[in-house]
N, C-alpha and C positions, 0 to 999 in steps of 0.2 A: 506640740512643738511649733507645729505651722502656726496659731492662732498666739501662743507667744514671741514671736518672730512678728506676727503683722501688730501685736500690741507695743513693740518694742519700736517697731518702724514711724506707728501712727499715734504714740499716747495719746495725743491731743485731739485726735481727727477722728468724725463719726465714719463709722462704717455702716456698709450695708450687709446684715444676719438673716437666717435663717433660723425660728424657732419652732420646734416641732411642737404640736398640740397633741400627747396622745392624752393623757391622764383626762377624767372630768373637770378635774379644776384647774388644769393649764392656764383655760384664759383669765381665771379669777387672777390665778398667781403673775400673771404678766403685767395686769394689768395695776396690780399691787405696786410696780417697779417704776410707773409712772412714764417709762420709754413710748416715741412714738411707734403705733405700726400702720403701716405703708398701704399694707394689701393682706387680705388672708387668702389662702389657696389650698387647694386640693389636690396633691397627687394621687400617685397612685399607691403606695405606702402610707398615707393618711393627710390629713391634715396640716399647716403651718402655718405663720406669719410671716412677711416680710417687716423691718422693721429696721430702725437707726440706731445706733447706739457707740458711746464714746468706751473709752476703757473700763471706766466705773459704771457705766450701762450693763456693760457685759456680767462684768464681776457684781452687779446686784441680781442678774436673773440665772446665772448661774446661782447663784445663792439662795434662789429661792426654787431649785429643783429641775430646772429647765433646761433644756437641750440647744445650746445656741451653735452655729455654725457661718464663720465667717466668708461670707461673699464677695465683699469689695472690701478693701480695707480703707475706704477715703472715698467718700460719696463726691467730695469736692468737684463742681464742675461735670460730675457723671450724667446721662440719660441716661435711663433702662427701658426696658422693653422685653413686656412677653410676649413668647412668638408662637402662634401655632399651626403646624405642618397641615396642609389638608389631610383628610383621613383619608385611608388607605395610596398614600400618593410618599413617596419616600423623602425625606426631612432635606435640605439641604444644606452642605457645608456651613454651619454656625459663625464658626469665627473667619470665616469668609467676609462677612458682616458688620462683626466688631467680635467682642469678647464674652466667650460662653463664661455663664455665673453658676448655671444648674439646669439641670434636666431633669423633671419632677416624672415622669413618664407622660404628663399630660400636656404638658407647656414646658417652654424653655425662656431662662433670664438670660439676655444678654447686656452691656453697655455696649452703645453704639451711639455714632454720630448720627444726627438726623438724617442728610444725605444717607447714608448704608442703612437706615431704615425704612427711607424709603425705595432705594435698593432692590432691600430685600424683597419688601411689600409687591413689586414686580412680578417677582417669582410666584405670586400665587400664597404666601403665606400671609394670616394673619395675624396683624399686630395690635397691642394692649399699651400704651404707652403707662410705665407707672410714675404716677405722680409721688413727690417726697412731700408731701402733707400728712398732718395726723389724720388716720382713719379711725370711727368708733369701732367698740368689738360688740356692740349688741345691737341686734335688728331692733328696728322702729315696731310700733306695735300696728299691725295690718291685718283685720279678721276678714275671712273671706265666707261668702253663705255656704254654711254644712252642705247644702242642698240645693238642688239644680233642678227647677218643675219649670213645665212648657210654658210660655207664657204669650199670649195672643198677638198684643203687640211689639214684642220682642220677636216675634214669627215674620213680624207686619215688615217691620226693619230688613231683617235679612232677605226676605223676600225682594227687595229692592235691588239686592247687589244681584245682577244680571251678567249672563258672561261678555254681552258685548258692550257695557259699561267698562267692564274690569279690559277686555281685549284696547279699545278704545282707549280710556286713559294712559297701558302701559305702551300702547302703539307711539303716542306722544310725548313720554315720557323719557322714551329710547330711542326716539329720532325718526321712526320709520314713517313721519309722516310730518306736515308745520303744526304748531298749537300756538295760538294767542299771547301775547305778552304782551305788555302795555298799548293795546292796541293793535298791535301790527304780527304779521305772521313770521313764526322765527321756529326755523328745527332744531330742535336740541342736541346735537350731534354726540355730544359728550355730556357727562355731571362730573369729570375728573375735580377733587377738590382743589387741583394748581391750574385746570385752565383756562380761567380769566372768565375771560365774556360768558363761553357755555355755562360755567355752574351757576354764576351772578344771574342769568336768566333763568335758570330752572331754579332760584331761590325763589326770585322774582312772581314767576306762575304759579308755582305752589303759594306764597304768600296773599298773590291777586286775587288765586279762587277762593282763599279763605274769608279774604277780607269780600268780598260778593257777598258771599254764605252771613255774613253780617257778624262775624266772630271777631275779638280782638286779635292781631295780630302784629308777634314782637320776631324783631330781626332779630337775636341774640348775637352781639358781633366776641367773640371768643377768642379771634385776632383779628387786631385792626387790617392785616393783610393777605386774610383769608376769609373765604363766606359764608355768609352767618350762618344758624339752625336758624329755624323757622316755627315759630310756633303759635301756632291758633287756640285762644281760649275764649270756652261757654261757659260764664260765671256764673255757680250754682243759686238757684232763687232760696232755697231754704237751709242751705248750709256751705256755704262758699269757700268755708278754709277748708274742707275733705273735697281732698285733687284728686285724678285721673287721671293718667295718659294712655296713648296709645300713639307708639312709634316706630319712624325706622331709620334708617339712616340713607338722606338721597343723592351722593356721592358716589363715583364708581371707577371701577378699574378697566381695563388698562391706561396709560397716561398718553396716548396719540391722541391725534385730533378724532378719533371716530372711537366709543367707549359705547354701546348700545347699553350695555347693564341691564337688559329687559329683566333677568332674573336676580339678577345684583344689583342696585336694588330695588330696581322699579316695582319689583311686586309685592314688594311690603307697602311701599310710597303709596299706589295705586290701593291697597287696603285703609290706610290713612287717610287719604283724598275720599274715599268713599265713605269712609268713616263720618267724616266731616259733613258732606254731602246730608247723609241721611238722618244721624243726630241732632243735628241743625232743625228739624223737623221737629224734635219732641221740647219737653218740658224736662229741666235736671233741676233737683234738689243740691247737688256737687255740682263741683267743677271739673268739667273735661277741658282737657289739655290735648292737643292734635300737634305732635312733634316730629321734625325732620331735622335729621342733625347733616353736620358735613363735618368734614374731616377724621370718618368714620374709620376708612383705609390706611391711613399715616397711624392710626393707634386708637382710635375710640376720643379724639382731640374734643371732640363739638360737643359731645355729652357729658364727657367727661367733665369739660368747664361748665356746665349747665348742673349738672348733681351736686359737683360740692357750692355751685352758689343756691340752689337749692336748701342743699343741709346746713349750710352758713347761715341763710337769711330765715330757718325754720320751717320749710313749707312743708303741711301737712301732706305727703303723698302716701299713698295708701296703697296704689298697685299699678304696676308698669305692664304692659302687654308690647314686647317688644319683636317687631317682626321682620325678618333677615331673609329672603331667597322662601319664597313660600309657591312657587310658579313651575319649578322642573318635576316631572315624575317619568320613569321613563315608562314606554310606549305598554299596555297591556301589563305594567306590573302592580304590586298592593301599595295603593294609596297612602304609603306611611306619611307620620309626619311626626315629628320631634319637641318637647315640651321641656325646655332644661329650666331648673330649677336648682338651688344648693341648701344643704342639708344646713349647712352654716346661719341660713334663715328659714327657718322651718315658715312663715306666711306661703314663700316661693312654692313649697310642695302644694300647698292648699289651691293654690290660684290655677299651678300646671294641675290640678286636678279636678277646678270647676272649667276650666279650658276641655278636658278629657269629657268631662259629662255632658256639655253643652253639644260635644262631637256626637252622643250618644242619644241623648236626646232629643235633638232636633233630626235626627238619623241623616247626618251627611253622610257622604261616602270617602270617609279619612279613615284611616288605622292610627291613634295615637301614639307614642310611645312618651312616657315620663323618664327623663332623663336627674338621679337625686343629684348627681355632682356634673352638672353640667359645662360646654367651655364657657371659655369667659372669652369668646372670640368675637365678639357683637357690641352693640350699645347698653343692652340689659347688663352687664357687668359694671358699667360705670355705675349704677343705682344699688348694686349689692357692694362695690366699695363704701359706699356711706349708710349701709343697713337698709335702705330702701328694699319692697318688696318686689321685684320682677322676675319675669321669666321671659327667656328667648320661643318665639315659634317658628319652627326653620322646616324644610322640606327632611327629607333621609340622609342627613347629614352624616350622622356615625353610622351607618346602618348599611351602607355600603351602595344606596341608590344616588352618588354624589354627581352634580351636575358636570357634564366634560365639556362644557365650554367656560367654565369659569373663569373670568377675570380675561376673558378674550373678547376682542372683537367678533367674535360668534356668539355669544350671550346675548340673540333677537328672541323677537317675539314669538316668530315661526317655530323653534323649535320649542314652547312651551305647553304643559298638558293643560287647555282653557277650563276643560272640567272638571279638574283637581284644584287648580288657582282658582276657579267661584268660587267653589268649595271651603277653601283654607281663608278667603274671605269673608264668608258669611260665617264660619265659625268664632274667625278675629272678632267680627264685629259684637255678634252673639254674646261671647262671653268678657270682649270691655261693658256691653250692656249690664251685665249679669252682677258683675263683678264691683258694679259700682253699685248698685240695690237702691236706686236713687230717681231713677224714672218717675216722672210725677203722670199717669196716665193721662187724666185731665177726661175719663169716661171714654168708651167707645160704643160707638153705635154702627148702625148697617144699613146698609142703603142696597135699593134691590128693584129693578123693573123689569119690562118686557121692550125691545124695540122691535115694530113694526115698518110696514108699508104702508104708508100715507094712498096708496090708492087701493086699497081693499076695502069692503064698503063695511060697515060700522056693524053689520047686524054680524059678519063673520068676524069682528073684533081685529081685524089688521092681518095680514100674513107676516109671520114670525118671521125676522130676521136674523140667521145664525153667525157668525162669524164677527158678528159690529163689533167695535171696540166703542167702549164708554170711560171717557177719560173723567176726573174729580180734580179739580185746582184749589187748592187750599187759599186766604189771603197772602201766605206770603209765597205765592207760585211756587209750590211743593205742588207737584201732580201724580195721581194714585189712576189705576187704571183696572177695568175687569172686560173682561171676552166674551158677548153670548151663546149661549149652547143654544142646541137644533132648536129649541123653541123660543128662539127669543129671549131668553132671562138671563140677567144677569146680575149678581150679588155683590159685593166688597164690603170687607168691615172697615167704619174708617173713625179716624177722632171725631168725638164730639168739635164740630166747628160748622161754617159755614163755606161752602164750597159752589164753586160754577162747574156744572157738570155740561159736558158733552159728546152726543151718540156719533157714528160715522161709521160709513157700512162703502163697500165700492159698487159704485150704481145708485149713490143715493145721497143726496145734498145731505148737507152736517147742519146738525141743531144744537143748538144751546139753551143751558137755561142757568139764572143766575139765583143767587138767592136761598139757592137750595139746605135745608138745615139740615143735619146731624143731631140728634140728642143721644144721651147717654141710656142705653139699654131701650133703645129707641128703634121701629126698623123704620125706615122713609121711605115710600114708593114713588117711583121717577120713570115715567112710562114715555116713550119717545117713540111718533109717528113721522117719519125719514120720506120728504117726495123723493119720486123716483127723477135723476139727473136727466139732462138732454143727452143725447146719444148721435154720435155721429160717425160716417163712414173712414175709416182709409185703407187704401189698396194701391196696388201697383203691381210690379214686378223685379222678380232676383233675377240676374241673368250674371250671366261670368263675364269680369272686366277684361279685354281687349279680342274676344270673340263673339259676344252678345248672343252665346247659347241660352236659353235659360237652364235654369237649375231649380233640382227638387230640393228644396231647403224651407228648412223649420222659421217662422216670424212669431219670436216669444214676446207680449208686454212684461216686464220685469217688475215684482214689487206688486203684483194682485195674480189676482184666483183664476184669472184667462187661463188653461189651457192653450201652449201653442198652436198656430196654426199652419197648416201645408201650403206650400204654394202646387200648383199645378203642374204636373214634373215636363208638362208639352209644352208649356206655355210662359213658366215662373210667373202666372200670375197669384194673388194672395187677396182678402180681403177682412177686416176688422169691422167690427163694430163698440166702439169705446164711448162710454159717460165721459162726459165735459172733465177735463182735467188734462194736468199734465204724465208724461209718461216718456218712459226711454224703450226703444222697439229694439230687440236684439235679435241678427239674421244669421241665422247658421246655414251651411250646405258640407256635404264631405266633402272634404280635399278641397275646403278652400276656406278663406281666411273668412272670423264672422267680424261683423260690423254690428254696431250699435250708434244710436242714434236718437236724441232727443226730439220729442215733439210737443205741442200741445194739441188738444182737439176741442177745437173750439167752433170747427165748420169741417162738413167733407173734404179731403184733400190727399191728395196723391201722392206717394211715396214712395219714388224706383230705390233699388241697390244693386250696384255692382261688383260682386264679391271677386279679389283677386283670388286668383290658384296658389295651393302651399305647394313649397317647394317641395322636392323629393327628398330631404332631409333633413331629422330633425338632431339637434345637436343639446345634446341632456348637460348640462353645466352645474356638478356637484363637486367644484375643489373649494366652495367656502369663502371663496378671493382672499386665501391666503397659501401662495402667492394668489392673484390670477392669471389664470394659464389660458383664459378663454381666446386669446390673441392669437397662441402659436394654429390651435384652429382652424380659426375664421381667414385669420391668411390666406393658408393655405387653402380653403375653401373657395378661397374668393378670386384665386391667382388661376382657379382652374375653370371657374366660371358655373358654381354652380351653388344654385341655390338653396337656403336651409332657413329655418326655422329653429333660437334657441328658450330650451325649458332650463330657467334656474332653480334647483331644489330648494334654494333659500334654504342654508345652512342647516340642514334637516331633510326627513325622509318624502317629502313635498314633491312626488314622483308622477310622473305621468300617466295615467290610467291605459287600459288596452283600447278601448276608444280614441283615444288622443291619438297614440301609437298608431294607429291602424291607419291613418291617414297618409302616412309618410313611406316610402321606399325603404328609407334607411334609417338607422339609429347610430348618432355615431355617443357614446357614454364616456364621460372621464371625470377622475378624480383628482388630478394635480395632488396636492398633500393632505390632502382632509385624512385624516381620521380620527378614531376615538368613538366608533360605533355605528357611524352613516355613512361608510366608503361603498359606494358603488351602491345598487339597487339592494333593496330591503325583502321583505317577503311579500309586499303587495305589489311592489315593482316587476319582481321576479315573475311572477304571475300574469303581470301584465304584458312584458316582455315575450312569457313564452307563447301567450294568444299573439301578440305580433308576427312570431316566427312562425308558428303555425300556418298562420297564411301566405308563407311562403317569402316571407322579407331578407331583411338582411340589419345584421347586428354588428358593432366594431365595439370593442370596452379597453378600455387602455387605464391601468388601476394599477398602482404596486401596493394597494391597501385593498384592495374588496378580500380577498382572502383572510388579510390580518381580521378584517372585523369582521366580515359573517363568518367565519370557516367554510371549509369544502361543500357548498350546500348541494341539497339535487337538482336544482337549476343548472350550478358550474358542470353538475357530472352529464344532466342528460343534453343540454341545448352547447354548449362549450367545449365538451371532450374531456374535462379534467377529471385525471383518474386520484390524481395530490399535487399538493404544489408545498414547498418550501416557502417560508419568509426570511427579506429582510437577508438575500445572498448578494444583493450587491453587484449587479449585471455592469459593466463597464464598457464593452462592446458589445455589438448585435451584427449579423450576419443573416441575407437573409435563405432560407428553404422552402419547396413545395410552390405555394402561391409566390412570395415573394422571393423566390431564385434569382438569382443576377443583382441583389440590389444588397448594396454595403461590400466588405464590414466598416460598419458608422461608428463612431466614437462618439457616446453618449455623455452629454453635460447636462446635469440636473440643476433645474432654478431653485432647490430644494432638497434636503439631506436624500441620499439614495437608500431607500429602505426595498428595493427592488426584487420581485420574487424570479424563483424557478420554476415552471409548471412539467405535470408529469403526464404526457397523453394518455388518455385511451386508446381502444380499438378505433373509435371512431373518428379522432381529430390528428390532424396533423399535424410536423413540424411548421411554425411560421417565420420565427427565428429564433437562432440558437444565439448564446451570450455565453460570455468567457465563462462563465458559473453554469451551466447549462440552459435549457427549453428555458425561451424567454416569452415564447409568443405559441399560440396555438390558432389552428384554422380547423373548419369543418366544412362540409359540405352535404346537408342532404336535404328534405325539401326546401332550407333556408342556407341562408352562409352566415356562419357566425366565425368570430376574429377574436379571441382574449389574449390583451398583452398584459403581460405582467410587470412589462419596464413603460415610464409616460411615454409616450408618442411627443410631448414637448423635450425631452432630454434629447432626439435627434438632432442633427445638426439642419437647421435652420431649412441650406439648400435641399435636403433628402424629404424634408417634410412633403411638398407637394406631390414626391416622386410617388412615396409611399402611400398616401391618400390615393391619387388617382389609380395605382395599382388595383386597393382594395375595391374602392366603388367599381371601378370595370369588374372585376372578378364579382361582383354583385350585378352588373347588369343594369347599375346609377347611373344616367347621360347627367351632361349638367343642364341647367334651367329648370324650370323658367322660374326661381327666383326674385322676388323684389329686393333691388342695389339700394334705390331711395325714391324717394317720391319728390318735385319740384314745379310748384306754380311759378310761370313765367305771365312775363306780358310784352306785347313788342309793339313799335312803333316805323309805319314801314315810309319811302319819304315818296310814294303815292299820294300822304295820307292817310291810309288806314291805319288802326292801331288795333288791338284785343288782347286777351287775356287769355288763358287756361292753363292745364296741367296736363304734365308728364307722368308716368311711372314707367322708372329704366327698370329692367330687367335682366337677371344675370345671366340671359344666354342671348345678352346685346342684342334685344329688340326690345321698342317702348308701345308705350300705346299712351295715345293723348285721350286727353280729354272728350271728343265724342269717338271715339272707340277707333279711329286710325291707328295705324300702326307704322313701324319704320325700323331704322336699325341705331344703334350708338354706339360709341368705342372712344375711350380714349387713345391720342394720338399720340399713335408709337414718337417714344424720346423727348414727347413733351405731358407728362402725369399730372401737371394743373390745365389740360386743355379737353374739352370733351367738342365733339362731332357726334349731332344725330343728323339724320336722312329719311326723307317719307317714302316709301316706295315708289319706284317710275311708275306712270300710268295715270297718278293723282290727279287731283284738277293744279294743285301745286308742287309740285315735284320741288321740297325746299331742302335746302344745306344751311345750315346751321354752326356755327363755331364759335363755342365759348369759353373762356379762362376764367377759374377759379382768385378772384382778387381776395376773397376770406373765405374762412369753409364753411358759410352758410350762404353764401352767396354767386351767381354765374352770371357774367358780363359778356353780350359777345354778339357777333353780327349773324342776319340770316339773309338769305340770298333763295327769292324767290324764281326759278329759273324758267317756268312759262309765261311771261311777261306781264303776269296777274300783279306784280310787285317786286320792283328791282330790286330793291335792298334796304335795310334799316336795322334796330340792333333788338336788342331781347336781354330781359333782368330774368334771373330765374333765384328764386329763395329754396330752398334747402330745409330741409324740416330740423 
């Protein structure tokens, strides 16, 4: 009835159906009817087409056996859109959106307007936009090798993909550092496909490094008011129409100005860059194809227009390796990783399963899974709508290891496993190699020498040099590289070609030699005797900045085989001996800040440091900066005068070690709203945490999520007092008890939904404050003091913040200082005529110390907060006053007033760091 109702309403007007595929010959018989189809799909009841059809459409596939079921009754002017929910994460309101069509159990049709597509796209779901074009119903013919055997230089390849290649590229690709664009240095802050400038550059750099690499490269523009795909091609030498790709899509989510996408999808991107990189190297029989789509997030837009002008213009494609999120695994769990493929084109199962073999044989450390009816929530589905051969390779996407920062500004670098991502890259690469069976080797041979010491005399053949590295430059500056063992030797198999090798050992001038040949089953021996470099002194002394005690502290060179060296704990003196070269010297001491510092050594030369003292507290900053709360804090910290030091876990478990710890008085720890698995210390934190307390410290944690995500662990129970705690009751005032008596009841505003707990003490911890829902806060005391609140310490009201801080740190036994406020080189001009320069460091318990190690006092001047007053102690040879105003906040204007007649008066610039 419904279906003659919508034929009575549309006779004339194509609809969009639903035709079920079970029979074997369905599709023969559909295809009989001459209707277009749309899309084919898999639920989870079987197979179907999407598909067009007018009234007489209908009424011939009914007629020829078929199961058709009306979806839209009038395509007229429709979008569609498949959508699919993340896994394990619950679906959201559909028609919310636009209008639900079906819900296959595996994806969902909607009509929707572009806006509420992209919308939705927001929420974390992905989209499939379906194009109303004819789709074929049979796979292209794509054979894949039965058989997967090791093969040396396919060894040689993957061997190149390095983790700090892969960390590097995706570091640049996600913002967390500038990368190169036409010249000039620019961070990629975003790849949103709508925000402008950002995605236009990172099309830009990906297209740059291709076009370097010497590959043709085409913009594909797919709307003139969107940014292109990008795609680099290596024109096969002995059969150029059999293509290759290997893709991902470099576009990302969320749509603000900041989008890092480190694992969405820079870490496919970063497998394709690499790709490119190392391919570029050999010889192809085929054509490789290196592609990055955009407009991946709005529905699969960029490929999508890219496959069907592909299968429009005929291009022979053979096998698509498409790579989506290949960089999250979480911490200590099995390296799964995901191979979808559909049954629909049976090539797909072949390829996901020389992908699987290549994981086996080359023995990575991946657990594969072959997925037969995979999502279509990627770029590889745009290649199986026109029967092309692809498969998705994605992290543990169904499998239930799914990434929880997805599609957030917490999707960095820091939280990604590097040794699972080399991994899923040298396997990508491995098996595009493989897959294509096209490599023209072009011979390999081996090269192999010994480097010595140029002053060992000839009759004992050189003293062996272990550790040298021996670099190989190919002509088109491809460099291969190998490491000597204890005796000096060292081997690489490399292509036949001709190469400039050179040795370099630390302690010993670098040689080169040019000319050097390779043949084919060939070994070459390249023996290299290294003089030993000039060597020169540097020494000095560590002593502590504005007491000039010295200090027993460590002087490491960074970046060679030195062992550090001690300074003298009576004296801080120190002394090196370093080969000609440059070097950065890094000065540690406990409890005080390290310094590093460039030099070169080129002559004897002298080297003081003056390490400042760390504060007595260190301030552990793991809310994610969404919000960030690090302000409510430091404020308050700062209003009290006392100095701290902060560790950001960078949005992951990036924790302080008990060395670190151990330097500091106190700890104060918080999580603002983070969670989703890393609220509050982890199990190596905890650990580290309770050797802190051991020694007698003192601990404050202010978290309404460390419970949610670890649960009650033995940390909470032995070092905290918590015997259970509640989530997620919703504390709305606080009152305080025990330590904190006499202060409240506060009325707490959260910058953030209140998911706030109840804690339940122990024997051993006390009330610290009670909350309308109960124990909000707990206290301890026994060799350390620890403080767990379960409601933020920023939901207090503003004024109560210092009151409460300064409570706990007394109850700890924390004075404030001696803190660094800022640091500022000044210069002044006095009208004696004198003038000079030096620098300040103010201190947060308001005394400075200049530049040669005087001291004095500062304060800003009460009622006036852009003016500051320092003072050198009476007694000095110049007992000076000082008064300056802040005209910008990098910068201090202001008169000083020398008052033993050394120097009347004159004024002082002071800059601000």
């Amino acid at each position: 009835m419904q279906a003659a109702a919508a034929d009575a309403a549309n006779a004339d007007g194509v609809a969009l159906v639903a035709v079920s595929l079970r029979a074997p010959d369905d599709l023969e018989r559909f295809a009989g009817t001459d209707m277009p189809a749309f899309a084919r799909l898999q639920g989870l009841t079987g197979s179907y087409l999407l598909a067009g059809a007018d009234a007489q459409g209908r009424q011939a596939m009914q007629q020829a056996g078929l199961t058709v079921r009306i979806l839209d009754p009038d395509i007229r002017g429709g979008a569609y859109y498949l959508a699919y929910a993340v896994p394990g994460h619950s679906a959201p309101d559909w028609n919310t959106y636009g209008r639900l069509l079906l819900d296959d159990g595996q994806q969902v049709l909607l009509r929707a307007a572009a806006a509420d597509a992209a919308r939705l796209a927001e929420t974390g779901v992905d989209l499939r936009a379906l194009t109303l074009t004819p789709k074929p119903l049979d796979a292209l013919p794509a054979a894949m090798p039965a058989a997967v055997d090791p093969d040396p230089l396919i060894q040689q390849m993957m061997d190149q993909v390095t983790t700090q290649a892969v960390y590097d590229y995706d570091g640049g690709l996600s913002g967390e550092w500038p990368v190169t664009i036409g010249g000039q240095p620019y961070t990629i802050l975003t790849r949103h496909t709508y925000s402008g400038e950002p995605v236009q550059k990172a099309t830009q750099y990906v297209g740059e490094h291709m076009q370097a690499l010497g590959l043709d490269v085409e913009y594909h523009v797919w709307n003139a008011s969107r940014p292109p795909n990008v795609i680099g091609e290596r024109l096969g030498s002995a059969n150029p129409d059999d293509v290759y790709l290997i893709t991902a899509h470099l576009d990302d989510m969320p749509s603000g100005a900041v989008a890092p996408g480190a694992d969405d999808n820079a870490s496919g991107s970063v497998a394709v860059l690499l790709a490119a990189d190392i391919f570029t190297q050999y010889e192809w029989g085929c054509t490789l194809r290196f592609a990055f789509w955009t407009g991946e997030e709005q529905g699969l837009l960029g490929s999508q227009a890219y496959a069907q002008r592909a299968f429009n213009q005929g291009d022979n494609i053979l096998g698509v390796i498409n790579l989506d999120m290949i960089g999250w695994n979480t911490l200590n769990s099995t390296p799964d990783i995901e191979l979808h493929a559909t049954n629909s084109i049976p090539p797909t199962l072949q390829l996901a399963q020389l992908f699987a073999d290549v994981v086996n044989v080359y023995d990575l450390n991946l657990v594969p899974h072959i997925i037969p009816n995979g999502t279509g929530a990627s770029d590889h589905a745009s290649f199986w709508d026109y029967g092309f051969n692809a498969i998705l390779g994605i992290e543990n996407y169904t499998g239930g290891d799914f990434n929880p920062y997805y599609h957030t500004t917490q999707d960095r670098l820091a939280v990604l496993d590097m040794a699972y991502f080399t991994d899923f890259v040298k396997a990508s690469l491995g098996s595009f190699a493989h897959m294509s069976g096209c490599l023209i080797p072009g011979g390999l041979g081996t090269l192999s020498g010994q480097v010595t010491a140029a002053e060992a005399s000839a009759a004992e053949g050189g003293a062996p040099i272990a550790g040298a590295v021996v670099r190989m430059t190919d002509p088109m500056n491809h460099t291969f590289s190998a490491t000597t063992d204890a005796g000096g030797v060292y081997t690489r198999t490399l292509m036949a070609e001709t190469y400039e090798v050179t040795a370099e050992a630390f302690g010993y001038l670098p040689q080169s030699v040019s000319g050097v040949v390779i043949l084919t089953d060939t070994l070459t021996i390249q023996d290299f005797a290294l003089p030993a470099a000039p060597t020169y002194l540097v020494y000095g002394k560590v002593t502590e900045a504005g007491t000039g005690a010295p200090l027993a502290a460590e002087v490491a060179v960074l970046d060679t085989p030195l062992p550090p060296v001690s300074t003298n704990p009576d004296t801080g003196f120190y002394m090196l001996t370093l080969p000609e070269d440059s070097y950065t010297l890094r000065v540690t001491a406990f409890g005080h800040q390290l310094e590093e510092r460039a030099i070169v050594a080129d002559h004897d030369q002298t080297q003081m440091f003056q390490l400042l003292p760390l504060p007595p507290i260190l301030l552990v900053d793991d809310d994610d900066n969404a919000p960030d709360v690090r302000g409510a804090y430091t404020a308050a910290l700062d209003s009290l005068g006392y100095g701290y030091d902060v560790w950001d876990t960078g949005n992951s478990d990036n924790e302080p070690d008990a060395a670190t710890l151990n330097q500091y008085s106190a700890v104060i720890w918080f999580t603002g709203d983070e969670f989703g698995g890393a609220a509050g210390p982890g199990g190596s934190g905890e650990a580290a945490l309770a050797a802190f307390l051991d020694n007698g410290r003192c601990l404050m944690i202010s978290s309404q999520d460390y419970v949610w995500d670890r649960g009650v662990t033995p940390f909470m129970q032995s070092y905290l007092g918590v015997a259970s705690a509640t989530s997620d009751v919703s504390q709305t005032t606080v009152t305080g008890s025990g330590v904190y008596g006499g202060l409240g009841p506060y009325t707490l505003a959260y910058p953030f939904t209140n998911y706030s707990d109840r804690l339940t003490p122990d024997g051993t911890a006390a009330v610290g404050f009670n909350g309308n829902a109960g124990t909000a806060a707990l206290t301890k005391s026994a060799a350390y003091q620890t403080t767990f609140w379960g409601f933020p310490f920023e939901a207090l009201p503003a004024a109560a913040r210092p009151t409460t801080l300064a409570t706990t740190l007394t109850w700890c036994g924390v004075s404030p200082g001696p803190g660094v406020v800022m640091e500022m080189n000044y210069a002044y001009w006095m009208n004696d005529g004198s003038s000079g320069n030096g620098h300040y460091t103010l201190l947060a318990d308001a005394t400075f110390v200049d530049e040669s190690d005087r001291t004095g006092t500062w304060s800003y001047l009460p009622g006036t907060p852009q003016k500051l007053m320092l003072r050198y102690d009476p007694g000095l040879a110049c007992d000076a006053l000082s008064v300056g105003q802040f005209p910008t906040p990098k910068q201090v204007r202001g008169w000083r007033l020398c008052r033993d007649g050394s120097g009347a008066a004159g004024v002082w610039v002071g800059n601000l760091p």
